[in-house]
Every structure is written in C-alpha cells, then in structure tokens.
C-alpha positions as YAML, in Angstrom:
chain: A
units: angstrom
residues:
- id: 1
  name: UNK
  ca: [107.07, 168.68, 62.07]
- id: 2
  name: UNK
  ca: [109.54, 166.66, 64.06]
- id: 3
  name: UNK
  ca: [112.98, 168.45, 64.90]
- id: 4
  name: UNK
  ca: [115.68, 166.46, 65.90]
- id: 5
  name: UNK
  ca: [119.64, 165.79, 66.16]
- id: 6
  name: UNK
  ca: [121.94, 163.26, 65.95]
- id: 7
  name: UNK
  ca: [125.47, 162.04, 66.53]
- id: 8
  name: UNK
  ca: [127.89, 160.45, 68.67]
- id: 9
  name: UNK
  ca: [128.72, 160.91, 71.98]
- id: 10
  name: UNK
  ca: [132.99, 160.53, 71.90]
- id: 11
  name: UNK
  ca: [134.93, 160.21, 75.16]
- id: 12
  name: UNK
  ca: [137.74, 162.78, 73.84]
- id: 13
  name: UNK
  ca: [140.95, 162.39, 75.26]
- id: 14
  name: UNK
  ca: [143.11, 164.79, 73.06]
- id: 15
  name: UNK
  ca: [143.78, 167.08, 76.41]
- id: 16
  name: UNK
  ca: [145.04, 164.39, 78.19]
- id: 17
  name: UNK
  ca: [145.37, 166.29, 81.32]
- id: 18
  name: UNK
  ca: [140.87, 166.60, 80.57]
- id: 19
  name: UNK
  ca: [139.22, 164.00, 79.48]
- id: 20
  name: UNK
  ca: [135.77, 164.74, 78.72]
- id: 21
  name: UNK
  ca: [132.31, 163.71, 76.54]
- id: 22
  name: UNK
  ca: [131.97, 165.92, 73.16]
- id: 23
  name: UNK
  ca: [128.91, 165.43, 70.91]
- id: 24
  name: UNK
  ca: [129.24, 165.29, 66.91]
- id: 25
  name: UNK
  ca: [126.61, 166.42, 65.62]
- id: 26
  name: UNK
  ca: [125.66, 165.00, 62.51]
- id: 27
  name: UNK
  ca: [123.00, 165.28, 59.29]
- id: 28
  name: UNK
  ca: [123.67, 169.19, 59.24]
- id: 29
  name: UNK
  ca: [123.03, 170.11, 55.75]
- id: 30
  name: UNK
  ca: [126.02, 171.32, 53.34]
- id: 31
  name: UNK
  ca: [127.95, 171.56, 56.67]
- id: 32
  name: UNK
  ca: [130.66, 169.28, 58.10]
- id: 33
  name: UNK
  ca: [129.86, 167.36, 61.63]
- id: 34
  name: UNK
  ca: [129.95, 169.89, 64.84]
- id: 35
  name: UNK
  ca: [131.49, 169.14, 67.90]
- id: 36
  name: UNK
  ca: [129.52, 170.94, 70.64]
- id: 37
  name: UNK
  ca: [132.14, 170.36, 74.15]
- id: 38
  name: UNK
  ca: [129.85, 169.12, 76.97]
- id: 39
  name: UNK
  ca: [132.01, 171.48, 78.87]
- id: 40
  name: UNK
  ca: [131.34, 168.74, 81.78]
- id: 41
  name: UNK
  ca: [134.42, 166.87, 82.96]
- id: 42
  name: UNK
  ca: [132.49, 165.17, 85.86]
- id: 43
  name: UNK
  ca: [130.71, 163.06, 83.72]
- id: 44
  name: UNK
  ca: [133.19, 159.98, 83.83]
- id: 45
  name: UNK
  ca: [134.48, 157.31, 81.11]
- id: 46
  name: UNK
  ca: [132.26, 154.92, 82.67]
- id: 47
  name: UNK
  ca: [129.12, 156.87, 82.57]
- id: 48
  name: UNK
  ca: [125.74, 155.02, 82.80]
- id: 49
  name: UNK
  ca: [123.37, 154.98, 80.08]
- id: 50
  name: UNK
  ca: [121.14, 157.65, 82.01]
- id: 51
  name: UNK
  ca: [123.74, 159.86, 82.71]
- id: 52
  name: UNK
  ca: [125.22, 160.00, 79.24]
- id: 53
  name: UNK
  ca: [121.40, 160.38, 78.22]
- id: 54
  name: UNK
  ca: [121.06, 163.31, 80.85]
- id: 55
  name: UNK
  ca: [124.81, 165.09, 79.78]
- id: 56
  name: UNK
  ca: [123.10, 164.69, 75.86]
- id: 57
  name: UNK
  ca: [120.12, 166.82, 76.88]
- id: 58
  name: UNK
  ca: [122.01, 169.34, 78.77]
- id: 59
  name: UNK
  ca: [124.53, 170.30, 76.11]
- id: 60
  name: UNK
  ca: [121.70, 170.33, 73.26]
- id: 61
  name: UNK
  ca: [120.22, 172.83, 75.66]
- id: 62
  name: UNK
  ca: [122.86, 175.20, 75.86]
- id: 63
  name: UNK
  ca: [123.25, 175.18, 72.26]
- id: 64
  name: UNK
  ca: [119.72, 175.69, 70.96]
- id: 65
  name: UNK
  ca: [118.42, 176.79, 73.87]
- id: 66
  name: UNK
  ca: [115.40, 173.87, 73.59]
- id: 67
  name: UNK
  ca: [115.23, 170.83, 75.79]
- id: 68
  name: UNK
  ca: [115.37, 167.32, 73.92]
- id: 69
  name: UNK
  ca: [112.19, 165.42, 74.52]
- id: 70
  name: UNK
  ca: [113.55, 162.19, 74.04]
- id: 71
  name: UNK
  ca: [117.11, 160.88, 73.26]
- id: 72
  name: UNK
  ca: [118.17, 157.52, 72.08]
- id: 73
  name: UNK
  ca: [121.69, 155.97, 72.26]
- id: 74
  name: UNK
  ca: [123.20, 153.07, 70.53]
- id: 75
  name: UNK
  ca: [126.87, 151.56, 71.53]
- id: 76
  name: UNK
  ca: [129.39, 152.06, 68.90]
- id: 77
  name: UNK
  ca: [132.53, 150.88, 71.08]
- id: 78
  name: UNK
  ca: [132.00, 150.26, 74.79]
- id: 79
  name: UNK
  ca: [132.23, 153.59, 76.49]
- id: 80
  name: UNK
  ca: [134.62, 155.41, 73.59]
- id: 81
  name: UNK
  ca: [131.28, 156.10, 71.49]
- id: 82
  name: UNK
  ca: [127.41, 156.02, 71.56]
- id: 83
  name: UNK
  ca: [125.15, 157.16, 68.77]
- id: 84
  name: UNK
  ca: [122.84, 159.46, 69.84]
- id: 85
  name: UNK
  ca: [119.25, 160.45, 68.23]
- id: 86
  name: UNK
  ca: [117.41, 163.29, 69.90]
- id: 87
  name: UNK
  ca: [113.85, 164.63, 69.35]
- id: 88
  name: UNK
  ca: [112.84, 168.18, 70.09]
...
C-alpha cells in the first residue's frame, strides 16, 4: 500500500522579522490542514526547485520519523506557494 502526503509549501511571512517555508499538509481525514514549521530559516524566498524538494523531505522526516521516497512539486504562485505530493 502506497503512503503518502500532500500540500503546499507557503513562504510565511506573518513574523516579519522570520520569514520562513511551512508545509500544509493536506487530505488528513476528519481533520483540518496542518502546518508542520520547517523550522529552517536558511532556506530562502528564492529557493530552487531541489532545495525546496530537499527542505520537503527533511521536515516530513522529523514529523513521522520516515524519509519521503519521492516528492513532487507544482507552482501555485512563483515562489509564495508550491504543491507538494510525497510518497513514503
């Protein structure tokens, strides 16, 4: 059985003074979206496409302790949001 996530990746500029990539995690049954913080400020605005993939797998890690085996990402806005599916 295939076990995966999805979402957006949002550039979230609420703490202006911190900038930073969150992840809303999305298709959670009877639940609301997540946010899971990347808790990664170095990962700029302008990110590349591998690095956003890379900061995707990281934070997936620390919150289900599994590594994604593949992660796709689809522009939504350029560099505000990307859609994100990952497989486990």
């Amino acid at each position: 059985m295939e076990v995966y996530a999805s979402g957006e990746l949002v550039w979230d500029t609420t703490e202006t003074d911190a900038p930073r990539w969150v992840l809303v995690l999305h298709d959670q049954p009877r639940d609301a979206p997540g946010w899971l913080d990347s808790r990664d400020p170095a990962t700029p605005q302008a990110a590349s496409a591998s690095q956003c993939v890379e900061l995707i797998r990281r934070t997936l890690h620390q919150a289900t302790g599994q590594w994604p085996v593949h992660v796709t990402l689809t522009p939504v806005q350029y560099r505000q949001r990307l859609r994100f599916r990952a497989t486990f």
